[in-house]
N, C-alpha and C positions, 0 to 999 in steps of 0.2 A: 541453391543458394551457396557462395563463394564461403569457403573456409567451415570449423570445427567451432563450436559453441561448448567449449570443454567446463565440466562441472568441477574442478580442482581449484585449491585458491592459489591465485595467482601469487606470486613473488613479492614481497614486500620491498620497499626500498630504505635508507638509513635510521629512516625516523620512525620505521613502522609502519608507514601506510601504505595501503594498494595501491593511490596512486598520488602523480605527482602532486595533484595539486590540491592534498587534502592533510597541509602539514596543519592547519589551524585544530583540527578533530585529533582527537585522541583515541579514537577506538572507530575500525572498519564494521562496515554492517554483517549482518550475521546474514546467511545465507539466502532465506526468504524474501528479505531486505532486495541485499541483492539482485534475487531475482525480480524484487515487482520495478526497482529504478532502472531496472536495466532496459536495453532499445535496441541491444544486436541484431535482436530477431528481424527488427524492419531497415534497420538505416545501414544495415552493410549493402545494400543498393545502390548507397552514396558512395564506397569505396574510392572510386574510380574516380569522384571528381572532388573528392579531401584531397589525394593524391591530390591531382593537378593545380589545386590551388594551394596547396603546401609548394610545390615545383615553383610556382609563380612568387608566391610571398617571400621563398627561401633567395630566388636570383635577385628577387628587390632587396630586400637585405644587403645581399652581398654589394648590391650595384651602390646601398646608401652607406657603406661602411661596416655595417654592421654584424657580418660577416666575412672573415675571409675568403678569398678566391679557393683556396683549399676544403674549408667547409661547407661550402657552398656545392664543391663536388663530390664530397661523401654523402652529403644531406640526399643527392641526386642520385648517386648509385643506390644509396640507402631504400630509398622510397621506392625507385626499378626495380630490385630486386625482390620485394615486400609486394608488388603491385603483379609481380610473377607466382606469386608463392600464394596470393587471393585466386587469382585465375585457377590456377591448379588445384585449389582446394587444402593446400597444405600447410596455410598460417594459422594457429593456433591462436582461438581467440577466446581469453576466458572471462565469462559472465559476471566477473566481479570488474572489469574493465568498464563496463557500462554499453559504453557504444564505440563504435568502426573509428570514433578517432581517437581515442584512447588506446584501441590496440594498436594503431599503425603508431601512434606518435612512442607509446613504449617499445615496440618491435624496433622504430629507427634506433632507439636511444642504446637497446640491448646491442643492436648491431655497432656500431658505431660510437657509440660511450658519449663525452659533451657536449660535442657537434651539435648530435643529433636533441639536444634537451637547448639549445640556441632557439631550436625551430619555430617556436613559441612567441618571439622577443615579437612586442607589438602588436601580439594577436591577443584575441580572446578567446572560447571554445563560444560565444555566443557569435562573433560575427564571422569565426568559421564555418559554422553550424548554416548562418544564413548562408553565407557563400555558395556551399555546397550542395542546399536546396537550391539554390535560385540558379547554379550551374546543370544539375539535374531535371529542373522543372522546364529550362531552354531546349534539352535534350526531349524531355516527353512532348514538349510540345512538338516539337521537330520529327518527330516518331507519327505523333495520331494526324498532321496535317497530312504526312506521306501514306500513312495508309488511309486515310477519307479520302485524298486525293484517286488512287487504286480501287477503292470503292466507284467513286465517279466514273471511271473511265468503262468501269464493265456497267454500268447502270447505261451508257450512254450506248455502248456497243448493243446494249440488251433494248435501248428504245430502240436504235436500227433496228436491228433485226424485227419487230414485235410492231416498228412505225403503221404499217399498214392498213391492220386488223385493229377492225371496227369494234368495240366494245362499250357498255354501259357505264359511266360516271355516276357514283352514290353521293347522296344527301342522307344523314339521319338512317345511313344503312338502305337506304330504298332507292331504288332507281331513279336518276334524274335524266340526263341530256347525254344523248352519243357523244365518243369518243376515240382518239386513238390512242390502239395501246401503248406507243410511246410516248406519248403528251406523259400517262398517267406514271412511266417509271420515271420520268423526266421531273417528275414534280419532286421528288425523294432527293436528285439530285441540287437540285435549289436551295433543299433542307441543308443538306450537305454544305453547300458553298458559301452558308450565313456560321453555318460549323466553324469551317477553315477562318472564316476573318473573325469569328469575334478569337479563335488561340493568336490568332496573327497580332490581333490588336493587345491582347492579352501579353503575347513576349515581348514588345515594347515597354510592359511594366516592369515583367519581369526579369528584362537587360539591366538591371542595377547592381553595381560591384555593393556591398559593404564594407568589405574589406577597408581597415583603418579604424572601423567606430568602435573596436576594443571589447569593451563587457558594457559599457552604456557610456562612456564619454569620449570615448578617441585615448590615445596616449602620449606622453610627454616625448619621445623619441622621434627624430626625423625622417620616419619612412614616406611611401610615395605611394598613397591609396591609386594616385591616376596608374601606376605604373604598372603594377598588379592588375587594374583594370583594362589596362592597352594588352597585357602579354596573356590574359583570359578570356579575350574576345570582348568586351563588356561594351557597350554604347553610351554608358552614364556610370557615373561613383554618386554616392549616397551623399543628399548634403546634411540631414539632420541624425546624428549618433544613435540619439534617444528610439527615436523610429526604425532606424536601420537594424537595431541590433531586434525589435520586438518585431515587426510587419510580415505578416503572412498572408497580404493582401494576395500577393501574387497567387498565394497555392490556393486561395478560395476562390480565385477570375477562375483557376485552373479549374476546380471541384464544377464551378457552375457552369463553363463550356464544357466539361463532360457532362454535367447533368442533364445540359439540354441536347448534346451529340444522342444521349440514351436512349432519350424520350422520341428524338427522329429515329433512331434506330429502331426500337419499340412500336412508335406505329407501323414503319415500314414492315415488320413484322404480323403485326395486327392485321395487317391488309392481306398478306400475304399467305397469311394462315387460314384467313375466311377465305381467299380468290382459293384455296387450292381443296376447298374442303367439296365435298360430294354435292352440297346443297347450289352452289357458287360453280365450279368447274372451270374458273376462269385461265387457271395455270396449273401448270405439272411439274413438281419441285423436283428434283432427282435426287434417283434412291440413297447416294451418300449423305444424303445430308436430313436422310429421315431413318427413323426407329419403327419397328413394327410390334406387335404386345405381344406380352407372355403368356397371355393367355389365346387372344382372338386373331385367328393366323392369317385376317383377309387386312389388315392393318397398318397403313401408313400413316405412319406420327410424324407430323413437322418438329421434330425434338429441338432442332438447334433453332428454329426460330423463338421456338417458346424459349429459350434458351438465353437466345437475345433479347427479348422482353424480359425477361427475369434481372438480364445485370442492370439493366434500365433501372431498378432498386437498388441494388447496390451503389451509383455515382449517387441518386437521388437521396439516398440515406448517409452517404460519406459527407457530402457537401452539405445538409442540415449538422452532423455533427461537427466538422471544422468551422462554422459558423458558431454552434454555441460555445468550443472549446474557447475562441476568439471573446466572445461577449461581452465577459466579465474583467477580462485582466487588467491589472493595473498596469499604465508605464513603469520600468521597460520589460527587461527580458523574464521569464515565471516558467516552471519547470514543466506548467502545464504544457508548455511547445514543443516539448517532447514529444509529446503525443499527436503531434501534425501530421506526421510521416505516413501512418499509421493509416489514412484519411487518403491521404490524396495518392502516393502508391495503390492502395486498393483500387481507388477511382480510375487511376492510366491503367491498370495492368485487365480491369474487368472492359474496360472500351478500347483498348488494344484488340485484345481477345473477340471482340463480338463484330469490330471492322474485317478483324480477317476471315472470320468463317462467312459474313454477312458477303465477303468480294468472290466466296465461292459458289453462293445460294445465286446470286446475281449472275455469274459468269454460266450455270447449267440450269436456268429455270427456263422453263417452255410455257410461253402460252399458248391455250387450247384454241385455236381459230377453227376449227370445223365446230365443236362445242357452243363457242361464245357465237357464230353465225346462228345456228340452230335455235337459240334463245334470244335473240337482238329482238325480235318484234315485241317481246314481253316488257310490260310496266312503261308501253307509251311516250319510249324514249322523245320524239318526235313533238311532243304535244306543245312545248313553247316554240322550236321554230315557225308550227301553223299561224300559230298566235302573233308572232313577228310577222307576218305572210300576210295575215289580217291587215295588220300595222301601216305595212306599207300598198295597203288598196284604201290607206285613209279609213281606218277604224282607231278609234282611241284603245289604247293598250288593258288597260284599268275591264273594258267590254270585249274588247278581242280576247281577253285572259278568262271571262265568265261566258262567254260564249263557248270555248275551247272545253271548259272544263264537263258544262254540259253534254258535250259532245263526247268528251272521255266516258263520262259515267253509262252513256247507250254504249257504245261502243266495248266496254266493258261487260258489261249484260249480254251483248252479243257475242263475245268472245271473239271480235275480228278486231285487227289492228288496221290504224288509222289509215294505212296506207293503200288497204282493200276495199274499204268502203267504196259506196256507189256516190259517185259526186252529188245524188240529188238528197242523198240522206247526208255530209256534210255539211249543205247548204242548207237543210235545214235546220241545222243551227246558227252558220255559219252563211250569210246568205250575200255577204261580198264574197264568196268563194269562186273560182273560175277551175275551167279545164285544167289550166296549170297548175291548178295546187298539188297535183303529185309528182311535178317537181321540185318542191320544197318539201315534204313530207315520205317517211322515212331514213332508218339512221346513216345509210351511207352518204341521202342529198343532204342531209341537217351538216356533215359533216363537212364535204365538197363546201359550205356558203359561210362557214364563219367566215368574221372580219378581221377583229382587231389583230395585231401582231401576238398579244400572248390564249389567244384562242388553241384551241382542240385539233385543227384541221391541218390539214397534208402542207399546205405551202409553209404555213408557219412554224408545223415539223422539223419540215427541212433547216427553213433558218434555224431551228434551237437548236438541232441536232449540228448545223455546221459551225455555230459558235461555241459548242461545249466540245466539239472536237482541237479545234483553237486554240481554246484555252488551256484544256487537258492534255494533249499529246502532244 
């Protein structure tokens, strides 16, 4: 973390107080104090884009008068220099200050003497405060699209590779209908790409300048909210004050697209952790990305997937608490929004973290194709395509599905799969059966005959896999 959280009390200014704008109080808080109002510890994150919207609001100033051309380019050197001195670790930033704008706005003021106490003019620390989230919250979004994005692209490489091999599709954990193994990683990417639109749809909201709305009404001086907003990137300025200065709508869309990015992440794990476990054998995670015990030395732990299920709690339990922190407030601004940061920082910084190891698990995972061939005939993958097979020799579905099933339960008994049986013991359950049903029967023909376009099978592979190359590279 950028800069020093010095335990010394800071410098008072003429009238006594720690800071500027606490001439109304007569007496600073005592230490304790200090430290519970304090919010260094999370919002110096936002360093870098207080800065940037001080740089913006300072050149409108100057553009409305309201600073000279001269201070306008201390205020600028002032902040540069200040924004060097974070990077490096070397701004001294003390706990009675509160929060990252309090020390940057006193550091200009020390540097620079009146100029820099102008900076102010127009502003409030309430719709800087938004500003700076909402210039930060464009960034994180911009951050977890590009790495989901990276995600996708080895999930996609990883169906190539894996398209081929034939493998079991689960219901309720139990075997249902063949499959390919790319169909099945392709599905995660899906997940993914409802991910990316709803942050996509999500920074739409949260492209709003506040900038202008003051501490809750706007102010009496002639600055240029659009101005500020054109020279910050911004798509919209704020039309109502009251709102603009309280609305954390933005960082809850945020908490709830990561909650639900977690919970894809998480099963994807889920899956991943049973396919690789002894019982399953479906896939072989590589050894960096697994732990082996302290005790039992024949031991591979899928650590980091458990790993990624675990922050899946953490976004899940940030965005319940930014939700209740929100509840209760009255219009407008309440100090409880202090404690926002807090929330949605932890939520980007734990689904940052689980995309990028999650694009390495993805990039060296192997499915077992001699394994998963060795086990295909087990749990009757096969059993609804017969029944379909029925279907179209003119059996009603509802009888071809009870017929089918009868036949499972011998077939079962005998311990042979459907596709060995002797045509005269199919048919007698099964008694529109012909010669040809053991070309419909089995999981590699079940596979070769889907239809519809987002079916399981090799042609419609192809298409998925050449439209998410497409779109992704």
């Amino acid at each position: 973390m950028a800069g020093r959280n010095s335990k010394k009390t800071c410098k008072v200014d003429s009238k006594g107080s720690a800071k500027s704008w606490q001439g109304r109080l007569s007496a600073d808080a005592d230490q304790a104090t200090a430290q519970f109002v304090a919010s260094l510890d999370v919002d110096q994150a936002l360093w870098s884009h207080d800065i940037a919207g001080s740089l913006a609001h300072a050149r409108m100033l100057s553009e409305a008068g309201l600073l000279t051309g001269r201070e306008f380019q201390r205020i600028s050197q002032g902040l540069s220099a200040i924004a060097e001195e974070i990077r490096s670790g070397l701004l001294d930033m003390p706990i009675e200050l509160e929060d990252i704008h309090m020390v940057i706005e006193k550091s200009l003021i020390d540097r620079i003497g009146q100029a820099g106490a102008k900076l102010h003019t127009g502003r409030s620390r309430n719709d800087q405060v938004a500003l700076d989230l909402r210039l930060w919250a464009k960034q994180a979004i911009d951050e977890l699209s590009a790495a989901i994005r990276l995600l996708q692209v080895e999930l996609v490489a990883q169906a190539g590779r894996c398209g081929q091999i034939v493998m079991p599709a689960y219901t309720h954990l139990q075997r249902a209908q063949p499959i390919l193994a790319g169909h099945s990683v392709l599905a995660y990417v899906e997940m993914l790409h409802r991910d990316a639109d709803r942050l996509s749809d999500a920074r739409k909201r949260t492209d709003v300048s506040p900038l202008g709305c003051g501490a809750v009404a706007g102010t009496s001086l002639a600055i240029s909210p659009a101005r500020t907003a054109e020279l910050l990137g911004f798509q919209a300025v704020a039309r109502n004050s009251i709102d603009a200065t309280s609305d954390r709508d933005f960082l809850a869309e945020l908490c709830f697209a990561c909650a639900l990015l977690g919970v894809h992440l998480s099963r994807w794990a889920e899956d991943w952790i049973i396919y690789s476990s002894t019982e399953f054998g479906l896939i072989e995670l590589h050894d960096a990305y697994c732990t082996s015990s302290s005790m039992m030395p024949q031991k591979k732990n899928p650590d980091t997937l458990e790993l990624i299920r675990a922050k899946s709690a953490v976004a899940i339990a940030q965005l319940t608490g930014i939700l209740t922190l929100l509840k209760g407030l009255p219009l407008a601004y309440n100090r409880d929004l202090q404690d926002d940061k807090r929330f949605v920082i932890a939520t980007v910084s734990a689904m940052l973290s689980s995309l990028r190891v999650a694009r390495g698990i993805a990039a060296t995972t192997r499915f077992c194709e001699g394994q998963i061939a060795r086990s295909l005939d087990a749990g009757y993958l096969d059993a609804t395509a017969l029944a379909e097979y029925l279907v179209g020799r003119g059996v009603p579905f509802r009888q071809a599905h009870q017929m089918v099933g009868k036949l499972i339960a011998r077939a079962q008994k005998d311990n042979v799969p459907l596709a060995r049986m002797p045509l005269e013991q199919i048919q007698a359950s099964c008694p529109s059966a012909g010669q040809d049903v053991y070309k419909y029967i089995g999981a590699e023909n079940v596979v070769r005959r889907y239809k519809p376009p987002s079916s399981a099978g090799p042609g419609q592979l192809r298409k998925q896999l050449a439209y998410w190359k497409k779109k992704l590279i």
